[in-house]
Each structure stands twice: as structure tokens, then as C-alpha cells.
Backbone as CSV, one residue per row, in Angstrom:
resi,resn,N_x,N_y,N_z,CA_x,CA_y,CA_z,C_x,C_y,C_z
1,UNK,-87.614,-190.308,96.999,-86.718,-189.175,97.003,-85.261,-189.637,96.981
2,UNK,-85.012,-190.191,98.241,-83.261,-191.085,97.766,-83.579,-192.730,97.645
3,UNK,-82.306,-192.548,97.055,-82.438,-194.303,97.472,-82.114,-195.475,98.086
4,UNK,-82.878,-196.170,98.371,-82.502,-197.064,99.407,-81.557,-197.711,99.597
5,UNK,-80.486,-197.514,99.892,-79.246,-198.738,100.106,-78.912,-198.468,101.530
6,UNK,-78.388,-199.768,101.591,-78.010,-200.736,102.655,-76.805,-200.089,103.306
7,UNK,-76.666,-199.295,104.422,-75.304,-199.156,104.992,-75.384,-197.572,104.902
8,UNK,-75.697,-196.670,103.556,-75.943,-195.391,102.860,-76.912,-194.854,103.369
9,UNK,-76.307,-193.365,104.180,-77.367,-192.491,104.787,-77.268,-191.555,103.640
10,UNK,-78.605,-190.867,103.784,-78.455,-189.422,102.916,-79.057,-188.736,103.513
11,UNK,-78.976,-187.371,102.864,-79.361,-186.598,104.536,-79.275,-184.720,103.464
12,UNK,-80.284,-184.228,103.445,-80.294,-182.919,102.750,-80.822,-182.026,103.000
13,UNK,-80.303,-180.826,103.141,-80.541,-179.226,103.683,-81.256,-178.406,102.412
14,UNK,-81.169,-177.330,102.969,-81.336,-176.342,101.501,-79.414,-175.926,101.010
15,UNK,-78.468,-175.686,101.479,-77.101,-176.045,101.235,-76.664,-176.951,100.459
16,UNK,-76.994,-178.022,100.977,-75.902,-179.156,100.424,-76.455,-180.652,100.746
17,UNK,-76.394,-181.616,100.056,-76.408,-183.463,100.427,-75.689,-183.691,100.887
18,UNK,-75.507,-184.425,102.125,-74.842,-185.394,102.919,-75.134,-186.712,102.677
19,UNK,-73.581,-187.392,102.303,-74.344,-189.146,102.038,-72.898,-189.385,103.116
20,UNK,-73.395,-190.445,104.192,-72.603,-190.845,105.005,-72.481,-192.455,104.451
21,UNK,-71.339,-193.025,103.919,-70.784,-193.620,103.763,-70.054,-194.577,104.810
22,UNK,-70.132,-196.078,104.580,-69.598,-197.132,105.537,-67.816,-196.745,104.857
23,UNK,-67.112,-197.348,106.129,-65.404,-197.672,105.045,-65.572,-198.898,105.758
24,UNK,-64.601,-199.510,105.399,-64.405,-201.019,105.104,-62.360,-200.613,106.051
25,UNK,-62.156,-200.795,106.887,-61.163,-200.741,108.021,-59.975,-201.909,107.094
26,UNK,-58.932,-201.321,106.178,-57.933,-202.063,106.313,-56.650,-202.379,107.794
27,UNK,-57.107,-203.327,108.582,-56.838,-203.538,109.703,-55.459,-203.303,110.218
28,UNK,-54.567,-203.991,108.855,-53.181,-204.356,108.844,-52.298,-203.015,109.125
29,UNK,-52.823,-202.241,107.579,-52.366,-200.756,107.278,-52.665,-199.846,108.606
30,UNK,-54.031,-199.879,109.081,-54.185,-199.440,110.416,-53.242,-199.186,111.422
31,UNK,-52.567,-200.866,111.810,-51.930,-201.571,112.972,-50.138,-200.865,112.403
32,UNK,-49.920,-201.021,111.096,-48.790,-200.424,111.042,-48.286,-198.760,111.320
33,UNK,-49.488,-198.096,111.052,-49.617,-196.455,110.928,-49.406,-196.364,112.241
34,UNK,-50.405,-196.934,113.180,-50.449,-196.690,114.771,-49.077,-197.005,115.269
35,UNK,-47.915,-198.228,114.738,-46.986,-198.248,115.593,-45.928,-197.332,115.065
36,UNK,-45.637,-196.709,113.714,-45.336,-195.974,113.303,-45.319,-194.673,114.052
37,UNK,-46.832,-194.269,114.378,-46.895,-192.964,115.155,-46.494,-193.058,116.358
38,UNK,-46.579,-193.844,116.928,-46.346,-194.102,118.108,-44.449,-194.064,118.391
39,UNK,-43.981,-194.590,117.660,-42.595,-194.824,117.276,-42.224,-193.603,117.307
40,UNK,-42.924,-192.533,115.828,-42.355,-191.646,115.376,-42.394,-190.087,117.167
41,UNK,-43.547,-190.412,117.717,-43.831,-189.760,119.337,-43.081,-189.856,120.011
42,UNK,-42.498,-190.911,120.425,-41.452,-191.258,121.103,-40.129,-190.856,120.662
43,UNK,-39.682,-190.503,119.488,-38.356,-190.248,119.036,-38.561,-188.690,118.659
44,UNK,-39.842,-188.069,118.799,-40.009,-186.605,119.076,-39.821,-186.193,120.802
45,UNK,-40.303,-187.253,121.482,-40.075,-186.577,122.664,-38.804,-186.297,123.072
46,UNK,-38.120,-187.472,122.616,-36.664,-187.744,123.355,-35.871,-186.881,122.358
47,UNK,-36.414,-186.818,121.222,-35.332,-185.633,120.357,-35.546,-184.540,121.396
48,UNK,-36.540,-184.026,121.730,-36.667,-183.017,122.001,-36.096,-182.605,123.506
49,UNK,-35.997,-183.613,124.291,-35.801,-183.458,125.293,-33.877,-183.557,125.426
50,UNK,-33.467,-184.662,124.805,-31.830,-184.453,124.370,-31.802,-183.189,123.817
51,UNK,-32.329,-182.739,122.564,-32.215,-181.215,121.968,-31.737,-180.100,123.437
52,UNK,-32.657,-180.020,124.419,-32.983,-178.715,125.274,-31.363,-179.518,126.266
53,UNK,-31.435,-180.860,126.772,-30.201,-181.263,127.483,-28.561,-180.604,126.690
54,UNK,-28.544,-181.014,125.319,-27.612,-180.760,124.684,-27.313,-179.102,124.809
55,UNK,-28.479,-178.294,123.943,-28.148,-176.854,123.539,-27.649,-176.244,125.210
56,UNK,-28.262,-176.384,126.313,-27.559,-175.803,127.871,-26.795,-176.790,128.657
57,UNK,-25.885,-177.861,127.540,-24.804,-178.313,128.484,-24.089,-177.982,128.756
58,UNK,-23.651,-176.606,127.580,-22.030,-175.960,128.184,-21.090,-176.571,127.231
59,UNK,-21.307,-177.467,126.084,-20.416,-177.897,125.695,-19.686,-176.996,124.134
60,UNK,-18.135,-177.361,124.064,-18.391,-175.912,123.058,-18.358,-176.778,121.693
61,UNK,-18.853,-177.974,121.408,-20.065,-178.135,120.154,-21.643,-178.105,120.402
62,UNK,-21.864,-177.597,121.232,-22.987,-177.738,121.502,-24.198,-176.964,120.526
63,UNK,-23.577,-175.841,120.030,-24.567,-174.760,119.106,-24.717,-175.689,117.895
64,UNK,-23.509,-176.649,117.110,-23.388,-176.954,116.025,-24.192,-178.239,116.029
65,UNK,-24.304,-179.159,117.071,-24.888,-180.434,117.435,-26.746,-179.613,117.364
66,UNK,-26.803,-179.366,118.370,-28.176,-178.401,118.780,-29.031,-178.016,117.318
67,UNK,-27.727,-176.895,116.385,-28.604,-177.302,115.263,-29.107,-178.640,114.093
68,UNK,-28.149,-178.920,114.118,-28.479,-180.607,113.642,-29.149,-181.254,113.898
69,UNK,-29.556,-181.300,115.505,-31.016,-181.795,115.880,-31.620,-181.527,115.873
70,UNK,-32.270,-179.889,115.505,-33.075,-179.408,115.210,-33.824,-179.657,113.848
71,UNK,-32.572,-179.453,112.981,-32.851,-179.901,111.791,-33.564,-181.838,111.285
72,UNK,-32.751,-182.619,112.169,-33.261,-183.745,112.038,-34.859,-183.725,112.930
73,UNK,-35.114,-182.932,113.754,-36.678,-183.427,114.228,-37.337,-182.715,113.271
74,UNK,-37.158,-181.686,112.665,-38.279,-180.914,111.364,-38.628,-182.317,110.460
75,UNK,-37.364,-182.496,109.909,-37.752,-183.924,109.174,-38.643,-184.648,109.924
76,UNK,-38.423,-184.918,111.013,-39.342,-186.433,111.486,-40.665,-185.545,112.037
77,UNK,-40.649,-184.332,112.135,-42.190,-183.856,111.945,-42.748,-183.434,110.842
78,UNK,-42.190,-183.401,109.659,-42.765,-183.411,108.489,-43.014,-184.853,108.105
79,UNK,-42.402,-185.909,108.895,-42.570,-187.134,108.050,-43.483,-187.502,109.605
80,UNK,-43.698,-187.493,110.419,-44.910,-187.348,111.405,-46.475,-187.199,110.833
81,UNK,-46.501,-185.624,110.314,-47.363,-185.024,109.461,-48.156,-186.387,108.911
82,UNK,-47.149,-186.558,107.650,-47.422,-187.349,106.774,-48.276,-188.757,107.431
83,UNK,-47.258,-189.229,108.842,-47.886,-190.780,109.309,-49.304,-190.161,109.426
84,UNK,-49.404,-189.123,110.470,-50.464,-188.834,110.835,-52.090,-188.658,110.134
85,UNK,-51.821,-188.246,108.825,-52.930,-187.937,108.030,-52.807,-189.656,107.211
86,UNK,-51.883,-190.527,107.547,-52.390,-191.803,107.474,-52.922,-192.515,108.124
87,UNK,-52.597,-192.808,109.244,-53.552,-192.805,110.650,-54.345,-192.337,110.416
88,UNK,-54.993,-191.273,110.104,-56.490,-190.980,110.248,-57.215,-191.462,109.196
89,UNK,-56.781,-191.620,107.547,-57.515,-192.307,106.845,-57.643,-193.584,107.035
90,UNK,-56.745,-194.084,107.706,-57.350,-195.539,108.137,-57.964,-195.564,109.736
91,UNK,-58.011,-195.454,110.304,-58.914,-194.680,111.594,-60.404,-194.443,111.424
92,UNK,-60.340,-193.874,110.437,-61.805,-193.589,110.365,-63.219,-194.508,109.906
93,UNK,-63.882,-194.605,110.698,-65.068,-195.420,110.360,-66.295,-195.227,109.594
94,UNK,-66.289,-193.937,108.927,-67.033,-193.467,107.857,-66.512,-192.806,107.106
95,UNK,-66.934,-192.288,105.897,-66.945,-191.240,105.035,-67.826,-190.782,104.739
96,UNK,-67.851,-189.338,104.384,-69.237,-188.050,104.588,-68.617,-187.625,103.214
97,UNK,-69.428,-187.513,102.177,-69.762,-186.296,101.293,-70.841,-185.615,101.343
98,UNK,-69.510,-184.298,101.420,-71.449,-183.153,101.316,-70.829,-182.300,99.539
99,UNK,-72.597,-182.523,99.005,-72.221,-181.822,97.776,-72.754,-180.990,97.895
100,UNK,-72.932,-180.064,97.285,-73.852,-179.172,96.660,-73.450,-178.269,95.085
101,UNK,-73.724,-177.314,94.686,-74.002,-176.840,93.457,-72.187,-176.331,93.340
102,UNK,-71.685,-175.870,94.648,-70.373,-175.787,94.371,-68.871,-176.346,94.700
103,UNK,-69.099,-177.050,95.884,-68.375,-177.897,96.160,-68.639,-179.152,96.355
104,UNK,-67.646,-179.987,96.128,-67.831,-181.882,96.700,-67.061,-181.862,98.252
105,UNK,-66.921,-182.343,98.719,-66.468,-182.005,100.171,-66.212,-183.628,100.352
106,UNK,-65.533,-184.757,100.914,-65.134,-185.987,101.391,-64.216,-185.760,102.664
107,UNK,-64.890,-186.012,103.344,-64.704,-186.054,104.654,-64.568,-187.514,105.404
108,UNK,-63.304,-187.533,106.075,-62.897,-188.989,107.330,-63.013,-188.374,108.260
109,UNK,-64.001,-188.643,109.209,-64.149,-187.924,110.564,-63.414,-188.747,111.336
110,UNK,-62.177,-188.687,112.155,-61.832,-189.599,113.572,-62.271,-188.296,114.746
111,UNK,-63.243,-188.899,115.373,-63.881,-187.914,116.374,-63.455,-186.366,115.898
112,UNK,-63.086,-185.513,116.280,-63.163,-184.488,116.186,-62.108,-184.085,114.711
113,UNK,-61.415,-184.502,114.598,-60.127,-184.771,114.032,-60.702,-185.422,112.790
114,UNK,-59.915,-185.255,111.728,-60.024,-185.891,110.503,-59.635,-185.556,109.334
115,UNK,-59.754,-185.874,107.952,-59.294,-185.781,106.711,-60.222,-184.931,105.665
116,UNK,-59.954,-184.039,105.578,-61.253,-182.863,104.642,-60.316,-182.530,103.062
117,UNK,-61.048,-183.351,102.249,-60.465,-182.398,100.790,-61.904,-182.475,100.539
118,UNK,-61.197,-181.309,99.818,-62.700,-180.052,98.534,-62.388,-180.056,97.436
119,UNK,-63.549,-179.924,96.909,-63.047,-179.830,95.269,-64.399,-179.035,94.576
120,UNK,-63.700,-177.860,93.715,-64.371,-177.500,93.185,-64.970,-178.186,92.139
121,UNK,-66.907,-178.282,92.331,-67.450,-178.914,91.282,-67.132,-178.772,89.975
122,UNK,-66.786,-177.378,89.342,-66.443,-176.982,88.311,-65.350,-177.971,87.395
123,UNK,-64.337,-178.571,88.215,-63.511,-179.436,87.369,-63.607,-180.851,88.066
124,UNK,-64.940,-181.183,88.838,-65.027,-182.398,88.898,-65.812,-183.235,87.964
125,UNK,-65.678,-184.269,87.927,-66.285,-185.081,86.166,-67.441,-185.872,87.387
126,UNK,-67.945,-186.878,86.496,-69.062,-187.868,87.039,-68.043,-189.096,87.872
127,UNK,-69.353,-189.400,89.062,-68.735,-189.977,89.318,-69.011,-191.803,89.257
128,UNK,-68.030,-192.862,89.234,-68.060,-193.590,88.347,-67.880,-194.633,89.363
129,UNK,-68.140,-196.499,89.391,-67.444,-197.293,90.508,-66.187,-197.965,89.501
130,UNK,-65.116,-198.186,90.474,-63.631,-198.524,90.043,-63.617,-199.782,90.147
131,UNK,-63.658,-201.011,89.185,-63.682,-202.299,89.756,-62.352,-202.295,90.280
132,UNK,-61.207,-201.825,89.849,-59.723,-202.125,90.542,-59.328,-201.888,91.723
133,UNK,-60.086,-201.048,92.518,-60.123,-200.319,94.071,-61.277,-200.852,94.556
134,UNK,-62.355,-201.092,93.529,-63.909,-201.301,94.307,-64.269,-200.341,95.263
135,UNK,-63.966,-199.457,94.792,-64.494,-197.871,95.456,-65.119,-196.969,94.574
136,UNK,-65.813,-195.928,94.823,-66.206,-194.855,94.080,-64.946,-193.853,93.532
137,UNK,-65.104,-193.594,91.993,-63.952,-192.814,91.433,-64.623,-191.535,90.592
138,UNK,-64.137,-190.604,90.462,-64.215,-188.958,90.216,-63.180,-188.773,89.247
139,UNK,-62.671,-188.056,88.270,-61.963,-187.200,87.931,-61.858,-185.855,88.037
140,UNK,-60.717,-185.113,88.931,-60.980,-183.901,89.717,-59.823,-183.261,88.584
141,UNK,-60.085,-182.385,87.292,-59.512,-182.336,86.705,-59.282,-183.266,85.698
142,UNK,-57.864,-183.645,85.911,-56.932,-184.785,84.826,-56.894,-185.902,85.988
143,UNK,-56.995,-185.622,87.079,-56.713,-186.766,88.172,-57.395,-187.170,89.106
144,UNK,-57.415,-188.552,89.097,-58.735,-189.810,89.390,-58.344,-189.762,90.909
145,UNK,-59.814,-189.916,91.439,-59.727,-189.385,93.188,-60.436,-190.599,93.432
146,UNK,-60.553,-191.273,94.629,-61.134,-192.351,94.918,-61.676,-192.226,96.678
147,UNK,-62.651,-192.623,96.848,-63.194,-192.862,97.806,-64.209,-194.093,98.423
148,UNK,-64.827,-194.189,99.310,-65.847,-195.265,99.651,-65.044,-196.807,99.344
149,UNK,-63.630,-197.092,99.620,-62.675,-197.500,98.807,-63.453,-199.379,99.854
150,UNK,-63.624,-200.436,99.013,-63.619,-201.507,99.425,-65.274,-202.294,99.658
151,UNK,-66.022,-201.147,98.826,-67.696,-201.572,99.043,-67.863,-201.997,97.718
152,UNK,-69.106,-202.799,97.912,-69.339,-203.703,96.337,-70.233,-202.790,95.672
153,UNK,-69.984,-203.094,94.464,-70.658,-202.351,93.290,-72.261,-202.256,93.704
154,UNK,-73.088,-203.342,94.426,-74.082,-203.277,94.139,-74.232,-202.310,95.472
155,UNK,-73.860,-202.068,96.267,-74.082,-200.792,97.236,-73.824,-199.515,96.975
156,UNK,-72.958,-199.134,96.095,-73.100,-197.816,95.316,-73.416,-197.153,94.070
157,UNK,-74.291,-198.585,93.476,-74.143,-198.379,91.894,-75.424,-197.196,92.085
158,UNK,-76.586,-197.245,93.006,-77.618,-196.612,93.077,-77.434,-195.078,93.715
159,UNK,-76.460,-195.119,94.469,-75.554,-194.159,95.067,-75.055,-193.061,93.877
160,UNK,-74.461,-193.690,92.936,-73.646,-193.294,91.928,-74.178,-192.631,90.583
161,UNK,-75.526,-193.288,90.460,-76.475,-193.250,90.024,-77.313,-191.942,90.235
162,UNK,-77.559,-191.979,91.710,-78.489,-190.895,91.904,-77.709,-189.823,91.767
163,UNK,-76.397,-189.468,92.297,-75.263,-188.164,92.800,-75.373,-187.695,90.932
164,UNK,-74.543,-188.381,90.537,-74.589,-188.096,88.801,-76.008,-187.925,87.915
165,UNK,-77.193,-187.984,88.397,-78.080,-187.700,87.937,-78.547,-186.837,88.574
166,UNK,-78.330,-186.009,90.083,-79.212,-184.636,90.451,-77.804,-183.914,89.799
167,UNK,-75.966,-183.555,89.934,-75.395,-182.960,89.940,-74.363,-183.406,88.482
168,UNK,-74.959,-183.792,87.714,-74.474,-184.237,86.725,-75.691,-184.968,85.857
169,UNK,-76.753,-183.436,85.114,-77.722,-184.841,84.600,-77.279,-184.528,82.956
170,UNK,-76.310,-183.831,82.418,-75.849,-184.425,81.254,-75.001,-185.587,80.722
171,UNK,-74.879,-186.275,82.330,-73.576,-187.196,82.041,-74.412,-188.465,81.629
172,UNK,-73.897,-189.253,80.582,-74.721,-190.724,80.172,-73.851,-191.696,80.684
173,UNK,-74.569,-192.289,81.268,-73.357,-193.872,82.232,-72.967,-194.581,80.818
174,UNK,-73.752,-194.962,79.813,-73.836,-195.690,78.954,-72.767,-195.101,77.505
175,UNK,-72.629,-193.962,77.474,-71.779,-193.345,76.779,-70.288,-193.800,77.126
176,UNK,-69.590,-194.550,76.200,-68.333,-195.095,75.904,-66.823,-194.147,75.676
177,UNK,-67.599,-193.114,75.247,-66.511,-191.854,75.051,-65.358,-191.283,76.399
């Protein structure tokens, strides 16, 4: 029924396939995101806490300062945001796709917390392995999506294989076009 590989759970309802996927932990990128966030926490607290000192000091720039810092922590929580949903793709110790007939779903679980894009099957293509990433690659539309990023060909070629042959059985691997 599935197939056997090494590391690759699969797992199926009447809904949808679940294939739980190993990631491969870039350590470095990890170690930088974490001090980043950590950095970027610390210069939210203390914004925030100078912010509330400043706006009820009494001083008469105080409204014009007050907004300026307001304005500079939006930035560093939009650029927070951003660390944050990096931190979690490197954080995470698996990846989950659930397919079924209408959506692809890729999921980074960090405990409760994590990274969810969807994609409608309708403009997703077959999916293919990337020797340049050495990950599994999709075209979602016009634009190449990548996942399972750092596993060897011979652990997902059967993977890749099977997904494109229950949810894609007009696609030919062998077709050059």
C-alpha cells in the first residue's frame, strides 16, 4: 500500500495523506535566528518600557518623542514577525504534508506553534527532487516551492514517486517537456 522508506511515515484517513517527513536541522541558521530573537525581545521590552517612562514624564517633547517610538517598535515588530517565522522553520524537527483531492498542506510543527502554507491542488504541478536544495520541489503556479529541504534523493525518490502517482497519475517523470 505505501512505501517503505527509511525515516518516512505515512499515515491515511478517508480526508487526506499524511507523510511525516524527517528535516535535516541547519544548526548555524538556527543559533543565529535564536540570538536574533532574543536580541530583537529585549529591545521590545525596553522600547516598550522607555515608550510608557517617556509618554508620562511631563516632558513638553514628550508626545513627539513617544510617537517616534512608537513608530520605531512597529518596525522592529514587523521585523520580529519576520525573525520569528524563521525561528520556527529552523526549529522544527519534522515536516507533515497532508494532501488530499484539494489541498497540499506543509506543515513545521514547533510544539504547538508552527509554519502552515496551503496550496490549492488546482495550481499545484508534480512534485519533483531538486538536486540544488536536495529537497522535494512543486510548482505552485509559476513558482517553485521547496520542502523536505537536505534529504537524499534515494529517501524521497519513492516518496515522490508514490504522491505523483495517486494525485498526479497523468504526470510522466520521464517526459522531458
Amino acid at each position: 500500500m505505501f512505501p517503505e522508506v527509511e525515516g518516512i511515515e505515512f499515515e491515511e484517513n478517508d480526508e487526506r495523506l499524511k507523510i511525516v517527513l524527517p528535516v535535516k536541522r541547519n544548526w548555524i541558521l538556527f543559533g543565529i535566528y535564536s540570538v536574533v530573537m532574543l536580541v530583537c525581545l529585549g529591545l521590545m521590552v525596553s522600547g516598550l518600557i522607555f515608550t510608557a517612562q517617556m509618554a508620562f514624564s511631563g516632558a513638553r517633547f514628550a508626545i513627539v518623542f513617544t510617537v517616534m517610538l512608537l513608530l520605531l517598535l512597529a518596525i522592529l515588530f514587523y521585523f520580529m514577525r519576520f525573525v520569528w517565522r524563521q525561528w520556527q522553520f529552523y526549529a522544527a524537527p519534522r515536516e507533515i504534508l497532508f494532501i488530499n483531492k484539494d489541498m497540499l498542506i506543509v506543515r513545521r510543527p514547533v510544539s504547538i506553534l508552527g509554519i502552515t502554507d496551503a496550496y490549492d491542488m488546482q495550481y499545484v504541478q508534480p512534485l519533483s527532487y531538486d538536486m540544488k536544495y536536495r529537497g522535494v520541489s512543486f510548482h505552485y503556479g509559476s513558482q517553485p516551492r521547496l520542502f523536505a529541504l537536505g534529504l537524499a534523493e534515494s529517501q524521497v525518490a519513492e516518496m515522490v514517486a508514490f504522491v505523483n502517482g495517486r494525485f498526479f497519475p497523468a504526470y510522466d517523470d520521464d517526459d522531458d517537456d
